[in-house]
C-alpha positions as CSV (number, residue, x, y, z in Angstrom):
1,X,-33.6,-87.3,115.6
2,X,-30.7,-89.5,113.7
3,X,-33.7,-90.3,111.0
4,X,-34.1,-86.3,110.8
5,X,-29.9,-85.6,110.6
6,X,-29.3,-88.9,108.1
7,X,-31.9,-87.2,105.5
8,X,-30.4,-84.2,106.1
9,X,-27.1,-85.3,105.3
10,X,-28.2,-87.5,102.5
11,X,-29.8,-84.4,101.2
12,X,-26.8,-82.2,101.8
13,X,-24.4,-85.1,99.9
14,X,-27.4,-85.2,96.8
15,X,-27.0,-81.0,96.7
16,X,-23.5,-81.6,96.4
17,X,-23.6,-84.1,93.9
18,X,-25.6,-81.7,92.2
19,X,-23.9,-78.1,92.3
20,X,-20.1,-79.5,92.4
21,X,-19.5,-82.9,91.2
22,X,-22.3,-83.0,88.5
23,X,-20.7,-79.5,86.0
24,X,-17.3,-81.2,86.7
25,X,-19.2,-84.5,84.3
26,X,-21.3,-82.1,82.2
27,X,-18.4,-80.0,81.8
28,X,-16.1,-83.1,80.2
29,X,-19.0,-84.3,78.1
30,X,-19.1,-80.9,76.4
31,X,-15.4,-81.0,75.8
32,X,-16.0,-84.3,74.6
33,X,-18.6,-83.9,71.8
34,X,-17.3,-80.2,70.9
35,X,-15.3,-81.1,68.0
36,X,-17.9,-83.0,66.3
37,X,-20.5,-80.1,66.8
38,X,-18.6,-77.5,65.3
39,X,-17.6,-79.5,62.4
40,X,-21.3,-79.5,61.3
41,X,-20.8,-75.4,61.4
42,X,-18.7,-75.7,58.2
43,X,-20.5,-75.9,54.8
44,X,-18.0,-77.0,51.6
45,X,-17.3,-74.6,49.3
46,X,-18.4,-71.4,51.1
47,X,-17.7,-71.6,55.1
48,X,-14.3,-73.0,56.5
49,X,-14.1,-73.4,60.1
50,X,-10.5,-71.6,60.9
51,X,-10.0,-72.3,64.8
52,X,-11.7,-73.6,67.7
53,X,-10.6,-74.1,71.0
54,X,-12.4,-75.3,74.0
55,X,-10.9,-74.1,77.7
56,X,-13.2,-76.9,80.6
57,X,-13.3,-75.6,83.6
58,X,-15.2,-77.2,86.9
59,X,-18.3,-74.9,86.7
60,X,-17.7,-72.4,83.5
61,X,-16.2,-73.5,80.1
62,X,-15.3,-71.1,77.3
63,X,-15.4,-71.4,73.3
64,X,-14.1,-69.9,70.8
65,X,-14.9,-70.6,66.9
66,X,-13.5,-68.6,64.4
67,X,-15.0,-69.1,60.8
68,X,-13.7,-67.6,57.4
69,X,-16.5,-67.2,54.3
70,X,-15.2,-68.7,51.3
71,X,-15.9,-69.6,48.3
72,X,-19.0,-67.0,46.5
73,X,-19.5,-66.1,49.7
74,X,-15.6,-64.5,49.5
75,X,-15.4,-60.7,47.7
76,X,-11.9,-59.7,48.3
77,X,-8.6,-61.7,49.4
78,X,-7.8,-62.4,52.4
79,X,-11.2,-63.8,52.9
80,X,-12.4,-62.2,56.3
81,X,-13.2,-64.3,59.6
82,X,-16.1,-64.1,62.1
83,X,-15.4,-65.1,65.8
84,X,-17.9,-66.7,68.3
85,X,-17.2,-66.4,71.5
86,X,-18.9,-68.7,74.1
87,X,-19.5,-68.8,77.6
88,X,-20.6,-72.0,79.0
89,X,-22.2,-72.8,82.3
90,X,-22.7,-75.8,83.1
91,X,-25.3,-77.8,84.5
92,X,-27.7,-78.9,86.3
93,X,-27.4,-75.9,88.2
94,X,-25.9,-73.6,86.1
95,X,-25.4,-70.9,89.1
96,X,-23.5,-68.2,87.3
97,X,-25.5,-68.4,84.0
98,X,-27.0,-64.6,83.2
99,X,-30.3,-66.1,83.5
100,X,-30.8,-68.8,85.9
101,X,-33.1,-71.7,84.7
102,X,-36.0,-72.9,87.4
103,X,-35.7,-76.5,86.0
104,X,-32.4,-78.4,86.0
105,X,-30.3,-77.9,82.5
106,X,-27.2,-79.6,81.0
107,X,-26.0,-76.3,80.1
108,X,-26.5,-72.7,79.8
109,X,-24.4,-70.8,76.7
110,X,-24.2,-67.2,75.7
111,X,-22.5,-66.3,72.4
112,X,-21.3,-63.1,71.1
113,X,-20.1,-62.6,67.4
114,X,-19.2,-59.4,66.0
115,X,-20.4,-58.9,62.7
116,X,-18.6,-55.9,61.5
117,X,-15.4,-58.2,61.1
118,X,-16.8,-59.6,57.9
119,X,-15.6,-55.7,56.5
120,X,-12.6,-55.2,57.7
121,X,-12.3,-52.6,55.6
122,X,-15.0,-50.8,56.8
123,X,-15.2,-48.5,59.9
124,X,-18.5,-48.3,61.8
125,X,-19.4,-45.5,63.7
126,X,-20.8,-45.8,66.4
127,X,-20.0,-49.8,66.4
128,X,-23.1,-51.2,66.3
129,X,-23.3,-54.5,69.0
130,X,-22.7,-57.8,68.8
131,X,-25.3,-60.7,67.8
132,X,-26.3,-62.1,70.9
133,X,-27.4,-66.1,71.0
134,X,-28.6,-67.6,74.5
135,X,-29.5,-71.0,74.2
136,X,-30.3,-73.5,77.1
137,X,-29.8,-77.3,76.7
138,X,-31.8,-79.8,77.9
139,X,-30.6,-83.0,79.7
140,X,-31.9,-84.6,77.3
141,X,-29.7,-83.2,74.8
142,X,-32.6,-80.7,73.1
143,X,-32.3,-77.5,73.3
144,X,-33.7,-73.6,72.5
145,X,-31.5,-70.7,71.3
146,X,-32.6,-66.7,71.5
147,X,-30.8,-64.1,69.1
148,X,-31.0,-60.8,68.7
149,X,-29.0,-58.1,66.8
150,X,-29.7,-54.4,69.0
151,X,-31.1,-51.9,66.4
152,X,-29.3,-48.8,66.2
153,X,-28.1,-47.0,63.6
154,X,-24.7,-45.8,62.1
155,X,-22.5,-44.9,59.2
156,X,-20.1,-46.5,57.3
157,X,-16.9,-45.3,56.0
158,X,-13.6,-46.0,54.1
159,X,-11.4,-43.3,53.7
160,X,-14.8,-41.7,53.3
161,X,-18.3,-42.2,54.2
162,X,-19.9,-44.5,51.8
163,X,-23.5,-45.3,53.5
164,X,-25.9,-44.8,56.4
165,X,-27.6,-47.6,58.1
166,X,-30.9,-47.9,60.2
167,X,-31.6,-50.6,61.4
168,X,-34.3,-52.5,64.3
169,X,-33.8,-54.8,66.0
170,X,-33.6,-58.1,64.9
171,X,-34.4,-61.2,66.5
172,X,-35.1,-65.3,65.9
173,X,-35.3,-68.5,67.9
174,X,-33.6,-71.6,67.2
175,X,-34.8,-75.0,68.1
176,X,-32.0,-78.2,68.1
177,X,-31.0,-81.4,69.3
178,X,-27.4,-80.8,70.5
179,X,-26.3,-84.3,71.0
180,X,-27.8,-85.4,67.5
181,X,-26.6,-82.7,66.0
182,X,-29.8,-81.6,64.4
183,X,-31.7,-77.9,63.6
184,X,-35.7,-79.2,64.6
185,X,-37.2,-75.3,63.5
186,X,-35.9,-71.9,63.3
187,X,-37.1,-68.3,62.7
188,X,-36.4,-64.6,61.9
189,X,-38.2,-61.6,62.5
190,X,-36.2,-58.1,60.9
191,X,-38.7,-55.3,61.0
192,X,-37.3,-53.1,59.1
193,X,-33.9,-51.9,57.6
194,X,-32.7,-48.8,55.4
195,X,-28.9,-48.3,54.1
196,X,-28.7,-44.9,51.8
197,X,-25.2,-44.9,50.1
198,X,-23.4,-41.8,50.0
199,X,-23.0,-41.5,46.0
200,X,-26.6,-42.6,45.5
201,X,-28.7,-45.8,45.9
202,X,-30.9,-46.8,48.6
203,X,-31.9,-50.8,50.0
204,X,-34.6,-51.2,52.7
205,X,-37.1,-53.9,53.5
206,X,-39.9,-53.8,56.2
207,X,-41.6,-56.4,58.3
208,X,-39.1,-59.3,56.9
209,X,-40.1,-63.0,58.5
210,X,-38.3,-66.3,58.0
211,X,-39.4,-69.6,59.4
212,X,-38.1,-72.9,58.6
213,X,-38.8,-76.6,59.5
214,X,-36.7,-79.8,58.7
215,X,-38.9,-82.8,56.1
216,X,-38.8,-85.9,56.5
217,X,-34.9,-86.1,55.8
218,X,-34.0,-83.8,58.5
219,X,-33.0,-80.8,56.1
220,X,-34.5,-77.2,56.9
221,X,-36.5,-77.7,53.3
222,X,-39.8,-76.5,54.6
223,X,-39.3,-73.0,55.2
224,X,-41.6,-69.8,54.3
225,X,-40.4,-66.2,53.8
226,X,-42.1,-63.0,53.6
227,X,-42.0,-59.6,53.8
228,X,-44.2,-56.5,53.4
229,X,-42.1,-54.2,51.0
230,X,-38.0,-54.3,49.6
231,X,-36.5,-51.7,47.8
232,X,-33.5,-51.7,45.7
233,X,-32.8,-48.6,44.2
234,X,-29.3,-47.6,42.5
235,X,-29.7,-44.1,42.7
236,X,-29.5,-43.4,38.9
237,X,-33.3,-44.1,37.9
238,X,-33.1,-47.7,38.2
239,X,-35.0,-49.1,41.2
240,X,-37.1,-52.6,41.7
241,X,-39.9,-52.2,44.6
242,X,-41.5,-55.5,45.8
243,X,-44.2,-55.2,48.0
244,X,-46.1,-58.7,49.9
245,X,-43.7,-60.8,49.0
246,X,-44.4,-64.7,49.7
247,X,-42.2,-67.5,49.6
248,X,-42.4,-71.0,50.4
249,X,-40.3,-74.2,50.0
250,X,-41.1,-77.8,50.7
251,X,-39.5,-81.2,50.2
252,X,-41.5,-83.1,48.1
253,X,-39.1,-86.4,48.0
254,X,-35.6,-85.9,48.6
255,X,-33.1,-84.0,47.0
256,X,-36.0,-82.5,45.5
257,X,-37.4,-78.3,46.5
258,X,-40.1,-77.1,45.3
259,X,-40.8,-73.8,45.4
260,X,-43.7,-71.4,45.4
261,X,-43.5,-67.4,45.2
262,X,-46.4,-64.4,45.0
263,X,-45.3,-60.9,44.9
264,X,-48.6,-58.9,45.3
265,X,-46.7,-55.8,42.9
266,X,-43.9,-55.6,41.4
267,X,-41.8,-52.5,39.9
268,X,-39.3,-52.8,37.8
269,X,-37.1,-49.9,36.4
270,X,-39.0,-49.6,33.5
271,X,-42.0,-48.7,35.4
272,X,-43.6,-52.1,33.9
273,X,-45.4,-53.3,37.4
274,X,-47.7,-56.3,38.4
275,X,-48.2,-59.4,40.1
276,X,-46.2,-62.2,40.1
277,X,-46.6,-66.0,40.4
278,X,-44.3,-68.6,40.3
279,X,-44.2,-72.1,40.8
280,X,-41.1,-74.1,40.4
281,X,-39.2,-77.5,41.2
282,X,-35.0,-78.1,42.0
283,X,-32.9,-81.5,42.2
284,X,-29.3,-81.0,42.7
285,X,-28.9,-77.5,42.5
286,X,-27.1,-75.3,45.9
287,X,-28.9,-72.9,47.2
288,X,-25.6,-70.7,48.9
289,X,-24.3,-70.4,45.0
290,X,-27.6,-68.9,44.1
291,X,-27.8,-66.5,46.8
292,X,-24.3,-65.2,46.2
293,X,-25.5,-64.8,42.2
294,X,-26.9,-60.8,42.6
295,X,-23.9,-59.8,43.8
296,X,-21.3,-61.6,41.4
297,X,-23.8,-60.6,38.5
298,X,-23.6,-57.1,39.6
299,X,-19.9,-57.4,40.0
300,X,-19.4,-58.5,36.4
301,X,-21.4,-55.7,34.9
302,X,-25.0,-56.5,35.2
303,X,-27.2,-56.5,32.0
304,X,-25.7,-53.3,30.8
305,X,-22.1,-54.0,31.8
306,X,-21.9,-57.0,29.5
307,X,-22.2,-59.8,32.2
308,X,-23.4,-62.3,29.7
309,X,-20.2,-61.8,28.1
310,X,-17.7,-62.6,30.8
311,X,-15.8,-65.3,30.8
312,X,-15.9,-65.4,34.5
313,X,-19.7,-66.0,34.1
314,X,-19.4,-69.3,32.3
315,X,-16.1,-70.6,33.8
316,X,-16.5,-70.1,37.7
317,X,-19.9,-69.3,38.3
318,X,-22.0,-71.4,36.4
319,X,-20.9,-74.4,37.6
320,X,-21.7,-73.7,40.8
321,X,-25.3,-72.9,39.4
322,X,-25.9,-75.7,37.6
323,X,-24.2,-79.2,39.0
324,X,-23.6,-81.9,37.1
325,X,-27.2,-83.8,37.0
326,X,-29.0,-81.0,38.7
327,X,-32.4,-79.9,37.0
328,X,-34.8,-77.1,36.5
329,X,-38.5,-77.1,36.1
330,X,-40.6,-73.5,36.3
331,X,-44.0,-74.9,35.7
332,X,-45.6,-72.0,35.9
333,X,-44.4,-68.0,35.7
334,X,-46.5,-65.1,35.3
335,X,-46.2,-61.4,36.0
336,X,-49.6,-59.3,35.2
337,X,-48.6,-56.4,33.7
338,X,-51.6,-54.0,32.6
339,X,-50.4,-54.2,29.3
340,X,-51.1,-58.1,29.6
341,X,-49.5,-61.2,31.3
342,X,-45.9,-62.6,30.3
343,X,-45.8,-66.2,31.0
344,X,-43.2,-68.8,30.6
345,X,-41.9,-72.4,31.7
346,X,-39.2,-74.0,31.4
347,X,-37.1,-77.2,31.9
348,X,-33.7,-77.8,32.4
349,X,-31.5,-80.8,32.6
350,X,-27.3,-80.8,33.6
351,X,-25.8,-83.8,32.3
352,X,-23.4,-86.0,34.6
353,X,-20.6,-84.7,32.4
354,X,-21.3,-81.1,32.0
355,X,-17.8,-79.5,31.9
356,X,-17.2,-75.1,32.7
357,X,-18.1,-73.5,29.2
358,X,-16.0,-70.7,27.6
359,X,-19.6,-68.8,26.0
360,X,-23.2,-69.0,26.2
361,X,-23.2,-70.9,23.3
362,X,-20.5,-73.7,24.4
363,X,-23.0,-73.7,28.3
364,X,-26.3,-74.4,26.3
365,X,-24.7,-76.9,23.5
366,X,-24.0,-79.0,26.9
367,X,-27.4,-78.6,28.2
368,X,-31.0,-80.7,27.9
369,X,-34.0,-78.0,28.0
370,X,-37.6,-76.6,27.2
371,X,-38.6,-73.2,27.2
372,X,-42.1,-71.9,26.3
373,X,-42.5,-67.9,26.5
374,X,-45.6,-66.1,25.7
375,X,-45.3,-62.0,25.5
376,X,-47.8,-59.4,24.9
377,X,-47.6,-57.2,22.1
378,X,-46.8,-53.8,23.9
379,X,-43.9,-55.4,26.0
380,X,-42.5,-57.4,23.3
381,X,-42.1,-53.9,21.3
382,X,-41.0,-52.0,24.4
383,X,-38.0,-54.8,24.9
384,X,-37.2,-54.4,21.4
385,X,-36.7,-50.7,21.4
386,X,-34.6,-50.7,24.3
387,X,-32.2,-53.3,22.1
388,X,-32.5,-50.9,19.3
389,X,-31.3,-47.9,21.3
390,X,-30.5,-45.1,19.6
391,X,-28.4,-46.1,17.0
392,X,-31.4,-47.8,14.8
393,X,-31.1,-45.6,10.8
394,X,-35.4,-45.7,10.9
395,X,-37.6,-43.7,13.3
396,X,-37.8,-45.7,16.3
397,X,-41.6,-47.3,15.5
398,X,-40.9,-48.0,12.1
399,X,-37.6,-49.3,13.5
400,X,-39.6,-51.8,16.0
401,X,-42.2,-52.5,13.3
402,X,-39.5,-54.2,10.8
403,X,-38.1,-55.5,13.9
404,X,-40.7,-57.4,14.6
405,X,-41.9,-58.4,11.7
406,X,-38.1,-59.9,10.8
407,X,-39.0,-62.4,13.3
408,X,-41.8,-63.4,12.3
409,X,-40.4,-64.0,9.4
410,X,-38.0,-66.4,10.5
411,X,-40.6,-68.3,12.7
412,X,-38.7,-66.6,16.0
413,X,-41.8,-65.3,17.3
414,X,-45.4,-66.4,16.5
415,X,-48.3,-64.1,16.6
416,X,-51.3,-65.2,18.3
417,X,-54.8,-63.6,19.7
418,X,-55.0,-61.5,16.4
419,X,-51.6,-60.2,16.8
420,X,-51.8,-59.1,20.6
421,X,-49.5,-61.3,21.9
422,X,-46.7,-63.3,20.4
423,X,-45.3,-67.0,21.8
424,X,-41.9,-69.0,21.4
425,X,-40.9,-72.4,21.9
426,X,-37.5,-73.5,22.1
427,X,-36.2,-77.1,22.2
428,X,-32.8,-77.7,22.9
429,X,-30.5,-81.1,23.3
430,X,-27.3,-82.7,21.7
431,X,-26.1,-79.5,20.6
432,X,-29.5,-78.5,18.5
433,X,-32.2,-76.1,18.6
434,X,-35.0,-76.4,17.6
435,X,-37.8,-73.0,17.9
436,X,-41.0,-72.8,17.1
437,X,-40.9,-76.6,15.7
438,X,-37.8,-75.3,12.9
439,X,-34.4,-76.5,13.0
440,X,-32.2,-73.8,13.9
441,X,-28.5,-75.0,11.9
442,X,-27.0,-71.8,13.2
443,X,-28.4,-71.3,16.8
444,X,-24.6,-70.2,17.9
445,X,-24.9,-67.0,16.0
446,X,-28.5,-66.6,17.3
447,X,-26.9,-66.7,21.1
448,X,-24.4,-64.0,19.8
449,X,-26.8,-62.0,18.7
450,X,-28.9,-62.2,22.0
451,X,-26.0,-62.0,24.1
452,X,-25.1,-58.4,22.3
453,X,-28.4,-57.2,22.1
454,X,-28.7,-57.8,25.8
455,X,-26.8,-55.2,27.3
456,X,-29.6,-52.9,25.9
457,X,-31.6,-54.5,29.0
C-alpha cells in the first residue's frame, strides 16, 4: 500500500512538474530567444521591423510585431505597418491552446495579421479576415506552421469605389527549425482570385501553387511555381493572358539561381500568342527589387508613358536591379509565335564600380554584355509599324519597307533564311558597341533613337 501511494505521489509531483513548473521554463526560454527570432523577420532595404514586445506569463505569453514595408516595397509616405499578434501557449502541455496537441510540445502559437492595414487608405467592405498562422513547436526546437486567408469577397473604396475583389481561400504550410532559426520547406495553394476595377481593368489567376525548399546553403533557392491561367487586363484593349505557367529555381553553387520558365500560351496585347521557353542563370542580383519592378515601371509610364526616359528609372531603380558585380545570363529564350519563333540570349556583367546612371546611354557605357536576337520577318515589320505610328509621310508598307531596308543598310539587322527572318548581334564593353561584328562610333545616338521610338511599344 505505501509502494502504491509513493508512485502515486511520485506521479502526482512528475504531473506537476509537467503542467505548472515546466511553461513557467518554456515560457522564459521563449522570452529569451524572442529578440533574435524576430530580427531574422526583417530583410534590408524593403522590411523594417518597427516594434516588438513580448508580455511572459506562467502558462500563456503574448507577442506583438509590428513591421513597416520599405524600400520598393514602399508606394506612398508614411510607409504603412502590418501587426502580428501572437498568442503563445506554452508547453509541454499547452492546456489552453485552440487545438490541444496528443504529444508533448514546447509551444503552441496562433497569429493573427490584418492585411488591409497595408492600405490605409482604402476602406474594405465587408472587412475581409485576418491571416491566420498556427504553428506547433517541437521540443526539439522544429516546428510546423498552418495559414490560411478565409475567402470571401468585398469591395474597395476611396472616396469612391475603385475595385471588387473575389477571392478563395488561401492556404500554405510552413516547415522550420525555431531555435536555429531556419525555414526547412514551405508552400502556397491560392485557387483562384479576380479584382475588376471600377474604371476598367481586370487581374485574376486560378489554381496558383508555390513550393519551396532550402539548397545546400540553407536559402529557400529551390522553389517551383505554377499556375493554370493569369490575366492582366487594363481595360482599354491591352490585356496579357498566361495560361500553364511553370516556374522553377534551383541553386546550382551559391549565390548562383538558375532559373527555368514554360508558359504553354501566351497573349500579348497585340494578339501575337505562343509558347514560351526560357532558361536562365543570376549571381548577385535581389529578387524583392525585381518583384517590385511591374509596379514602379507602371508607375513611371510604362512603354507608352515614356518610362525608358525617366530619370527615376536609371537613378533609383536600376541600381537595385543590377548590383555592383551581379550578372545575367538568358541562355536560351523563345516564344513560338505562328508567324515564327523569336529567340534571344543574352549576357550581362555589373562591374564592382558600377555608379546610378543619368540615361540609358550613361547605364549601358558602364556595363559588360552580349545580346543575340533572332526575329521573324512578319514581327519584325509589325514592331516597326507600331514605332512608325501614324505620323510616317509614305503609306504605312512602303513606310516599313524603307524601314527595313535602312537597317540593313547599316548592318543593324541581317537577313537570313532567304529573307524570312532577320538576326542581330550586339557586343558591348568599355564604353563600345559593337553589332553585327561593326564598330558602332555613335552607339549614344542609336540608344536615343531606341529609347524614343519605344514608347510606340
Amino acid at each position: 500500500m505505501r509502494r502504491l501511494i509513493r508512485t502515486l505521489l511520485w506521479g502526482l509531483a512528475a504531473l506537476t512538474l509537467l503542467g505548472v513548473a515546466a511553461p513557467y521554463g518554456v515560457g522564459w526560454l521563449l522570452a529569451a530567444r524572442f529578440d533574435a527570432v524576430v530580427a531574422h523577420l526583417a530583410v534590408p532595404g524593403y522590411l523594417q521591423v518597427v516594434r516588438r514586445t513580448f508580455d511572459r506569463g506562467w502558462f500563456v505569453s503574448h507577442a506583438t510585431v509590428v513591421l513597416r514595408p520599405i524600400g520598393p516595397l514602399c508606394h506612398a509616405q508614411p510607409c504603412p505597418v502590418i501587426a502580428l499578434a501572437s498568442r503563445i501557449d506554452h508547453g509541454p502541455l499547452a492546456w489552453g491552446a485552440a487545438s490541444v496537441s496528443r504529444m508533448p510540445v514546447l509551444a503552441m502559437v496562433r497569429t493573427h495579421a490584418d492585411l488591409t492595414s497595408l492600405w490605409p487608405h482604402y476602406v474594405f467592405s465587408p472587412a475581409p479576415g485576418p491571416l491566420t498562422v498556427t504553428s506547433r513547436i517541437r521540443l526539439d526546437g522544429r516546428g510546423r506552421a498552418h495559414l490560411s486567408l478565409k475567402g470571401m469577397t468585398f469591395s474597395v473604396a476611396r472616396r469612391k469605389p475603385v475595385a471588387q475583389v473575389e477571392t478563395a481561400t488561401v492556404s500554405g504550410a510552413l516547415q522550420f527549425g525555431w531555435l536555429a532559426r531556419r525555414i526547412h520547406g514551405v508552400s502556397l495553394d491560392w485557387p483562384s482570385f479576380s479584382l475588376v476595377r471600377q474604371s476598367a481593368g481586370h487581374i485574376a489567376w486560378r489554381h496558383l501553387h508555390f513550393q519551396a525548399h532550402p539548397a545546400p546553403g540553407g536559402e529557400l533557392a529551390n522553389s517551383r511555381f505554377t499556375a493554370d491561367s493569369i490575366t492582366l487586363d487594363n481595360g482599354h484593349g491591352h490585356a496579357t493572358r498566361l495560361s500553364h505557367l511553370k516556374l522553377a529555381t534551383r541553386r546550382p553553387a551559391p549565390g548562383t539561381t538558375a532559373v527555368s520558365l514554360h508558359i504553354g500560351k501566351l497573349v500579348l496585347p497585340d494578339s501575337t500568342q505562343g509558347t514560351v521557353t526560357l532558361h536562365a542563370r543570376q549571381h548577385g542580383l535581389h529578387p524583392l527589387a525585381w518583384a517590385a519592378l511591374p509596379d514602379r515601371w507602371r508607375r513611371l509610364g510604362g512603354w507608352s508613358g515614356g518610362a525608358l526616359d525617366a530619370p527615376e528609372l536609371y537613378h533609383d531603380i536600376l541600381p537595385g536591379l543590377l548590383p555592383p558585380g551581379s550578372q545575367v545570363q538568358v541562355g536560351r529564350f523563345e516564344l513560338a509565335t505562328r508567324d515564327g519563333a523569336i529567340r534571344a540570349g543574352a549576357h550581362i556583367q555589373v562591374p564592382q564600380d558600377f555608379k546610378p546612371p543619368r540615361d540609358a546611354a550613361a547605364a549601358l557605357s558602364q556595363l559588360q554584355a552580349q545580346l543575340r536576337l533572332s526575329l521573324p520577318r512578319p514581327i519584325l515589320r509589325r514592331l516597326l509599324g507600331r514605332t512608325l505610328g501614324a505620323t510616317a509621310g509614305a503609306p504605312p508598307e512602303a513606310a516599313i519597307d524603307a524601314r527595313v531596308q535602312a537597317l540593313v543598310a547599316r548592318d543593324l539587322i541581317v537577313p537570313s533564311d532567304d529573307g524570312q527572318r532577320y538576326r542581330m548581334r550586339l557586343v558591348l564593353g568599355d564604353g563600345r558597341m559593337r553589332i553585327n561584328g561593326r564598330n558602332r562610333p555613335q552607339w549614344r545616338a542609336l540608344v536615343g533613337q531606341f529609347v524614343a521610338a519605344a514608347q510606340g511599344l
